[in-house]
C-alpha positions as CSV (number, residue, x, y, z in Angstrom):
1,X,22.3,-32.8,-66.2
2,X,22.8,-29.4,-68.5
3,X,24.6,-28.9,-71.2
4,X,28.2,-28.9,-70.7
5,X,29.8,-25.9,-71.7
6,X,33.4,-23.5,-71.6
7,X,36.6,-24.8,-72.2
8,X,35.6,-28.5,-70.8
9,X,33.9,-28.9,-74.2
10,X,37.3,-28.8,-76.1
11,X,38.9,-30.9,-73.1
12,X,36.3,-33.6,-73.4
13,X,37.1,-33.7,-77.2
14,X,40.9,-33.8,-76.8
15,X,40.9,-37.0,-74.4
16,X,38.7,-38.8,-76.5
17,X,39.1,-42.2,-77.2
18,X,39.5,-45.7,-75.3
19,X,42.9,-45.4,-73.5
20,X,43.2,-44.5,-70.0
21,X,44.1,-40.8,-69.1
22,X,47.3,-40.7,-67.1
23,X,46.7,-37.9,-64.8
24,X,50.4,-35.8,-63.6
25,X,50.7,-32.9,-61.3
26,X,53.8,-32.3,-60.3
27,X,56.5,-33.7,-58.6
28,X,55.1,-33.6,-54.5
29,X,52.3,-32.7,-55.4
30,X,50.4,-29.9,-52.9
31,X,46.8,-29.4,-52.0
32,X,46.4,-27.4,-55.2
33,X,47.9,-30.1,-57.3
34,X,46.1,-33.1,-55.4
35,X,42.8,-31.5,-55.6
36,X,42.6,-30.3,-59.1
37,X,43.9,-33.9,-60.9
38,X,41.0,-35.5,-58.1
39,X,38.5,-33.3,-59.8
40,X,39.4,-33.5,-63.4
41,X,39.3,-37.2,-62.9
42,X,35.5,-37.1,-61.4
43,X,34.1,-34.8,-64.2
44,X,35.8,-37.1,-66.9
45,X,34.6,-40.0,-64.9
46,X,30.7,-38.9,-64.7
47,X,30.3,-37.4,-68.3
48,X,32.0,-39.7,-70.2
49,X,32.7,-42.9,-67.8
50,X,36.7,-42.1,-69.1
51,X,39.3,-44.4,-67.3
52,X,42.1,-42.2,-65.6
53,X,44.8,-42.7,-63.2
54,X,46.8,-40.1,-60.7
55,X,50.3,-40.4,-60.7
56,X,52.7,-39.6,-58.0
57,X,56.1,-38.2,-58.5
58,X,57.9,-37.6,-55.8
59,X,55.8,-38.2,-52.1
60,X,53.3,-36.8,-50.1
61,X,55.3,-35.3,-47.2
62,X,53.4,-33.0,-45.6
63,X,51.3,-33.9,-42.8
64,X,48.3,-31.8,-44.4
65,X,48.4,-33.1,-47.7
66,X,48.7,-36.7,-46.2
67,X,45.4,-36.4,-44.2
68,X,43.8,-35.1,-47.2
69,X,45.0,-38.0,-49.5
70,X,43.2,-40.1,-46.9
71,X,40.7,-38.4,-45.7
72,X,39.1,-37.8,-49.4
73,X,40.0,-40.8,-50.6
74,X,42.6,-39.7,-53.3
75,X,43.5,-42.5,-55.1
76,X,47.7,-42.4,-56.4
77,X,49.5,-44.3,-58.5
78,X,53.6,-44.4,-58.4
79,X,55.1,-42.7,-61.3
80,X,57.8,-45.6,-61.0
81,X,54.7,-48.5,-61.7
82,X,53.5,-46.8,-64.8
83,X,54.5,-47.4,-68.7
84,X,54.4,-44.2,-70.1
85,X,54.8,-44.2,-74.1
86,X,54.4,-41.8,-76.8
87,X,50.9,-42.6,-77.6
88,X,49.9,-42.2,-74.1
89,X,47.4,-39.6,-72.7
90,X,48.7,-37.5,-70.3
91,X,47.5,-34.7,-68.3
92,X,49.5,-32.2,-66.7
93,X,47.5,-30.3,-63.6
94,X,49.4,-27.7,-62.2
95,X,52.5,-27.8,-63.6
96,X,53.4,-27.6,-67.3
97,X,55.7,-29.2,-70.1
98,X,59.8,-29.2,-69.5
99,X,59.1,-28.1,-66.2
100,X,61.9,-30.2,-63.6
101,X,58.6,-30.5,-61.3
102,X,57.2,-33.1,-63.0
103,X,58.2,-36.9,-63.8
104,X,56.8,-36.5,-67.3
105,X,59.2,-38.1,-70.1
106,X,60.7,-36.1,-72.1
107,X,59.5,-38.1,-75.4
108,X,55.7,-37.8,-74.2
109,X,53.6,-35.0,-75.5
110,X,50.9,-34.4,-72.9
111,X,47.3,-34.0,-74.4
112,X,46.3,-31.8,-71.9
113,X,48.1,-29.0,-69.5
114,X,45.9,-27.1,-67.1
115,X,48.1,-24.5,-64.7
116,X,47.8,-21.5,-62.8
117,X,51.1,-20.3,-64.0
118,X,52.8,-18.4,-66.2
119,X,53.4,-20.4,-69.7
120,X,56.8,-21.7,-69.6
121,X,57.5,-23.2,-73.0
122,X,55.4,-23.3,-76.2
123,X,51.8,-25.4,-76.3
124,X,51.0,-24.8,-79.6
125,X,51.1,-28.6,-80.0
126,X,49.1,-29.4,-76.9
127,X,45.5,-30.3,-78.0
128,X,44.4,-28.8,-74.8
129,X,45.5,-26.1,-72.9
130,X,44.2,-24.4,-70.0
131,X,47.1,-21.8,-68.5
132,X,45.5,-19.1,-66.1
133,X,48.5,-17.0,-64.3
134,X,45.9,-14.5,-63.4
135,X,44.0,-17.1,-60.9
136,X,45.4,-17.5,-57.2
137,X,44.8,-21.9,-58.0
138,X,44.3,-24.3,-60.4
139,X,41.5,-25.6,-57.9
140,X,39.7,-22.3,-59.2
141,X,40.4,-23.6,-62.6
142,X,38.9,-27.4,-61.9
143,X,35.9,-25.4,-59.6
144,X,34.9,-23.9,-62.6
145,X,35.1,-27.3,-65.2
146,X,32.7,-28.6,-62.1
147,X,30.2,-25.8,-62.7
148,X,30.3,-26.3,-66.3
149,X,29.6,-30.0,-66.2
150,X,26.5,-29.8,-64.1
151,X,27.3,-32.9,-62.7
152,X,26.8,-33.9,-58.9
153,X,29.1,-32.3,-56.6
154,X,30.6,-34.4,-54.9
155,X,31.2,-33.8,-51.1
156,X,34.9,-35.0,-51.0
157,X,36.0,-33.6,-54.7
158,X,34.4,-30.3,-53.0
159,X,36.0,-30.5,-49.8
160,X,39.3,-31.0,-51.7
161,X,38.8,-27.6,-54.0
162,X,38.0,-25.9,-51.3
163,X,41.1,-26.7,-49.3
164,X,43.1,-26.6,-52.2
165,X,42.9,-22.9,-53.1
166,X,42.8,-22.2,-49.4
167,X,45.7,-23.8,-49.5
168,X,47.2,-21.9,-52.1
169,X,46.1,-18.7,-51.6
170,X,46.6,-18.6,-47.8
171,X,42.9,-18.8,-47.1
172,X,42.6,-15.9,-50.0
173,X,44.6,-13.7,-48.8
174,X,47.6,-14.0,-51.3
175,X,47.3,-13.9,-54.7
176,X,43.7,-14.3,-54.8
177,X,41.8,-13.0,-57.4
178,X,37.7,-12.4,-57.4
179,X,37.9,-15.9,-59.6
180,X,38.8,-17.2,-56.1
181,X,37.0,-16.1,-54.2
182,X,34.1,-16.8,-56.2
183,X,35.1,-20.6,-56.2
184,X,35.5,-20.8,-52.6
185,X,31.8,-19.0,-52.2
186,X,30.1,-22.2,-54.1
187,X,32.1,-24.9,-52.9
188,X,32.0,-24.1,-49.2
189,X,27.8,-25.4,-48.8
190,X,29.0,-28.5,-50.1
191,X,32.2,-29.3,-48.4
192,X,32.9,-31.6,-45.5
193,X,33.5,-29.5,-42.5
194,X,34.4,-32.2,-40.7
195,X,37.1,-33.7,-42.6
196,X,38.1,-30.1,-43.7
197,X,39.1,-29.6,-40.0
198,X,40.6,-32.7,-39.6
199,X,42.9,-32.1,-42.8
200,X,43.7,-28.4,-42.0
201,X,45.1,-29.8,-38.1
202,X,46.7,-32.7,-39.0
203,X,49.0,-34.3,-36.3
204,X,52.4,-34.7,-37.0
205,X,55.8,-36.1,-35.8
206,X,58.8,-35.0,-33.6
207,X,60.9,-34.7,-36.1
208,X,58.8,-31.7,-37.4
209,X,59.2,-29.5,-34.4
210,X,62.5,-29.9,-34.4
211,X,62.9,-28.5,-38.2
212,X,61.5,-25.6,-37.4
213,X,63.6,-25.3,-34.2
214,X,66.5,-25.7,-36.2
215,X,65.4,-23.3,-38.9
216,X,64.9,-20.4,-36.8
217,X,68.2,-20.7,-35.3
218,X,69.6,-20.8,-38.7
219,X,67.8,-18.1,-39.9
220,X,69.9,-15.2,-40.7
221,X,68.6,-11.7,-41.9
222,X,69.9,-9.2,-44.6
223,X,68.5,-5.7,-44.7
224,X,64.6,-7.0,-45.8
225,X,65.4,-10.5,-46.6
226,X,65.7,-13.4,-44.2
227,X,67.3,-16.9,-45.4
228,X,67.7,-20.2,-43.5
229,X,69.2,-23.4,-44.8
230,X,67.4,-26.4,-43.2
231,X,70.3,-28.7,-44.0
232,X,68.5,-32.3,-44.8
233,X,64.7,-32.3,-44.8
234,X,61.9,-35.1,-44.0
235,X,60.2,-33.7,-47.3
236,X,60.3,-30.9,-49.6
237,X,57.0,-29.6,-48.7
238,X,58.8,-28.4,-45.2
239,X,61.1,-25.7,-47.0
240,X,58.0,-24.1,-48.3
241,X,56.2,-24.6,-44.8
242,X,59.1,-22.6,-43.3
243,X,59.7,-19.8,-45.9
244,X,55.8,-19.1,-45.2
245,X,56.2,-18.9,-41.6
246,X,59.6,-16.7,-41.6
247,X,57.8,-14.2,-43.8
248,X,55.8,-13.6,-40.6
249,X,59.1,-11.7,-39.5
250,X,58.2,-8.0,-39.1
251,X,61.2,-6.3,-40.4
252,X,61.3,-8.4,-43.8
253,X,59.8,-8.3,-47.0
254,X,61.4,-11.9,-48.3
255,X,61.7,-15.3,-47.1
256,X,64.6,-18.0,-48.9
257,X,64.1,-21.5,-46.9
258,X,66.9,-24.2,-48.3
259,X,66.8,-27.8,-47.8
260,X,68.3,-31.3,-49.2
261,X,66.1,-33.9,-50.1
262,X,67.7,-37.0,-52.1
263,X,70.5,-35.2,-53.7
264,X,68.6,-32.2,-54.4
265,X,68.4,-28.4,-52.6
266,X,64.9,-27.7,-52.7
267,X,64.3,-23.6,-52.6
268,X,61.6,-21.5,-51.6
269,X,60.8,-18.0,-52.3
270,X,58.2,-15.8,-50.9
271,X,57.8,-11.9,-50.0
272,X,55.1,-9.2,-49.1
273,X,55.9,-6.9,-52.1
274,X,52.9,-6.8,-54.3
275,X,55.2,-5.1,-56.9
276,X,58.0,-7.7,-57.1
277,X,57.8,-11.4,-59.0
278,X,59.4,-13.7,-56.9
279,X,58.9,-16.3,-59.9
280,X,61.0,-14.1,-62.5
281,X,63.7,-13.2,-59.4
282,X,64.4,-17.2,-58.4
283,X,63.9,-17.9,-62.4
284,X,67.1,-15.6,-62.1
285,X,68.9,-17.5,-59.2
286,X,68.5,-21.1,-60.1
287,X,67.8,-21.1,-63.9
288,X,65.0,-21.1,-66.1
289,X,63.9,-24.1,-65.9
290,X,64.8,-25.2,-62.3
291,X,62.2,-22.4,-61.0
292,X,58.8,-20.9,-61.4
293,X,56.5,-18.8,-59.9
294,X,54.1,-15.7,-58.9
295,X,54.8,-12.3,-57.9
296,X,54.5,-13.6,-54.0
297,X,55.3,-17.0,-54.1
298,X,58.1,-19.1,-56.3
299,X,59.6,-22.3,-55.7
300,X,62.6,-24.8,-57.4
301,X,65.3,-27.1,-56.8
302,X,69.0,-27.3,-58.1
303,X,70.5,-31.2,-58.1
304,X,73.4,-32.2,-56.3
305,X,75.3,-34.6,-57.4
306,X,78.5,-34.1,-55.2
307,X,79.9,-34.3,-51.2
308,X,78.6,-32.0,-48.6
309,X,81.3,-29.3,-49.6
310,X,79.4,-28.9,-52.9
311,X,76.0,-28.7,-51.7
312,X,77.5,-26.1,-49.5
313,X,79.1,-24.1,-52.1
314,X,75.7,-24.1,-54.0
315,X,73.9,-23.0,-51.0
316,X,76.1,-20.1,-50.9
317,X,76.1,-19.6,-54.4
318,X,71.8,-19.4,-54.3
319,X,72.3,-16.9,-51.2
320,X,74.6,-14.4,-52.9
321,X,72.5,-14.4,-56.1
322,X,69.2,-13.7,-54.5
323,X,70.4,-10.8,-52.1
324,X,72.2,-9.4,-55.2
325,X,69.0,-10.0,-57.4
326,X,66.9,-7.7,-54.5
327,X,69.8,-5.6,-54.0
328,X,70.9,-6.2,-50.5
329,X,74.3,-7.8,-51.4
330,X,76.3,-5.1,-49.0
331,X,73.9,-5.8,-45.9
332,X,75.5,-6.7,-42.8
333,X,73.9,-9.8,-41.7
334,X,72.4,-10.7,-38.3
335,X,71.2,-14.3,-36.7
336,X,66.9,-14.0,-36.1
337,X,67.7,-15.6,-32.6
């Protein structure tokens, strides 16, 4: 084993000492999210034998991030089964302080925040911090602590990073930087091909056809932007699922997808215009802290604490603010199908 070197140096010195790590990415957490607190875990586990748990807030929805939880072996503890306290060490991976994406209390100081977005709130207090907006993934982040460990790599961390900022970066084609694709280049010899095939065509249910069936006829367009309210969802994964696959849509340059998941409209952002930030526009729309984002690719969620009237009125309200944001408040509106 080589020297380790970079910023895992000052990580290894911030999450020193005998308790456990509690590792948090966010609230349902993505292939990004899953693989980079998997790998931070195995470097901390191999160079320092440090005891570390993942927690889950939230589920694993999606059908894709199910199979690779299994299929890697991701191991997850509830959110809801651990006693978090203010001594406690916590890592954040992929999402950051006072974020509403995470399940981290609000009178816990993480020790460590490692993100691919843009800084949210001030980490001068953080021992460790790792922020990257520039990278397409935080798996490009976690790729790169793996290099710098010289430690084995594993087949099934691998196989995770790999998918993970394929994942994000839709196979590197959004967002990606050379960072990324350099990432990609050295974990693909080690990665399970297999498995990687069985994650990326995972089966899934009915239920999920019929989402997308009912989001297309939902789907209305205005001007350059097409939104569609999926009503309840199975999972809050599926609104970004179908803002990604109505951005195929020709004649637009935006995607809003809306859905309700336990009493809270979960929103989804995306567009083709390399010149916009779609994090700073749905910051806009739902409130600084309820959003975040990229120039291509933002996501949040509003709570909803009242009858179906209400939830409608703040579907409308998210609507009118987004088309006014991109200035297509006066288009005349026409169904997709």
């Amino acid at each position: 084993m080589g020297q380790v070197k970079g910023p895992l140096v000052s990580l290894l010195a911030a999450v020193a000492g005998p308790q456990p790590l509690i590792i948090l990415p966010h609230d349902n957490p993505d292939p990004d999210a899953l693989a980079s607190a998997a790998t931070l875990q195995y470097v901390l586990r191999e160079l320092t034998e440090k005891e570390s748990i993942i927690a889950l807030g939230g589920i694993i929805g999606r059908a894709e991030n199910r199979a690779m939880v299994k299929y890697l072996n991701i191991n997850l503890v509830p959110v809801k089964e651990i006693e978090f306290t203010p001594e406690s060490q916590v890592a954040l991976v992929d999402t950051q302080p006072g974020r509403s994406n995470n399940s981290l209390p609000a009178d816990v100081r993480p020790t460590v925040v490692i993100d691919h977005h843009p800084a949210y709130v001030e980490t001068d207090t953080i021992p460790f911090v790792d922020l990257r907006d520039q990278y397409g993934a935080t798996s490009t982040i976690l790729t790169e602590y793996l290099r710098d460990s010289h430690v084995t790599v594993e087949s099934k961390i691998a196989t995770a990073l790999f998918y993970g900022i394929a994942a994000e970066t839709q196979d590197l084609g959004r967002e990606s930087t050379p960072a990324d694709f350099a990432a990609s280049h050295f974990l693909y010899p080690y990665a399970n091909k297999r498995r990687l095939g069985k994650i990326e065509n995972a089966r899934v249910p009915r239920e999920y056809f019929r989402t997308f069936r009912d989001a297309i006829e939902e789907a209305v367009v205005y001007d350059k932007v097409v939104i569609s309210d999926l009503g309840d969802v199975l999972y809050p994964d599926m609104v970004a699922e179908v803002a990604d696959f109505l951005l195929r849509l020709d004649e637009v340059d935006w995607a809003l997808a809306m859905g309700c998941y336990k009493k809270n409209l979960h929103v989804s952002l995306r567009t083709t215009d390399r010149d916009a930030n779609a994090g700073e526009i749905l910051q806009k729309v739902l409130g600084s802290r309820s959003a975040g984002g990229h120039d291509m690719i933002a996501g949040g969620k509003i709570r909803i604490d009242g009858n179906g009237l209400e939830r409608e009125k703040i579907a409308v309200r998210v609507k009118d603010r987004l088309l006014r944001r991109i200035g297509v408040e006066s288009a005349n509106p026409w169904d997709l199908v």
